[in-house]
C-alpha positions in Angstrom: -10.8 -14.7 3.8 -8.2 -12.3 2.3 -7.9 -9.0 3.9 -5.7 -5.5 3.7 -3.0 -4.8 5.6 -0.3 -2.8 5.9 3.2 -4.6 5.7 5.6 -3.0 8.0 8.6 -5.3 7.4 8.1 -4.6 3.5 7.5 -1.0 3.4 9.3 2.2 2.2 7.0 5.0 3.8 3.8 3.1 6.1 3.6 -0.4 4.0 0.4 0.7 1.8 2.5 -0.6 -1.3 3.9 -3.7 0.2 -0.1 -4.6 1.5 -1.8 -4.0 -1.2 1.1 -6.0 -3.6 0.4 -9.2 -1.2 -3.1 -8.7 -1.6 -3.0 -8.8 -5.4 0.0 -11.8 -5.4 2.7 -8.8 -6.7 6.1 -7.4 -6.3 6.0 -4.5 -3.9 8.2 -1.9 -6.5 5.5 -2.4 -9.5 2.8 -1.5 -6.9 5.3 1.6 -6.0 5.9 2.9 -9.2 2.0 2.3 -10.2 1.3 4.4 -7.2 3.9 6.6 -7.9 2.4 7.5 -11.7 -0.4 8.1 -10.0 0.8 10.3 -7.6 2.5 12.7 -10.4 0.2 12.4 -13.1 -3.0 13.0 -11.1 -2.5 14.2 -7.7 -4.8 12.1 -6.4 -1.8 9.1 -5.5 -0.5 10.8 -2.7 -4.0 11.8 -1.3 -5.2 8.1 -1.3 -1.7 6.7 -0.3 -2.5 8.8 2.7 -6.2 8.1 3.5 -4.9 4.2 3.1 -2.2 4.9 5.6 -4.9 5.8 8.1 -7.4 3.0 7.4 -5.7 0.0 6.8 -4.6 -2.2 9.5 -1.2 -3.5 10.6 -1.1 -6.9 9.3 0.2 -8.4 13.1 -3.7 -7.0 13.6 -5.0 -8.6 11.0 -3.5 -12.1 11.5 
């Protein structure tokens, strides 16, 4: 079963990017700079980066 996680030996800022990139079988900077759009054009980017930040697990958790 495939779960998300945040990957702190890939991240930048909490390792929402890096997670969610393994998750979807990505590179970790197109999941940045998707996020990052996001985050400029609508606002809403940084507010879910956050709320991610606080629900996802570590992935040493996970595994």
């Amino acid at each position: 079963m495939k779960r998300i996680y945040k990957d702190r030996q890939n991240k930048m800022i909490c390792g929402v990017c890096a997670g969610v990139a393994d998750y979807f079988n990505i590179d970790p900077p197109i999941v940045r700079v998707i996020w990052g759009v996001l985050g400029l054009a609508y606002g809403s980017g940084l507010l879910a980066y956050i709320v991610c930040a606080f629900v996802f697990p570590d992935k040493h958790q996970v595994m």
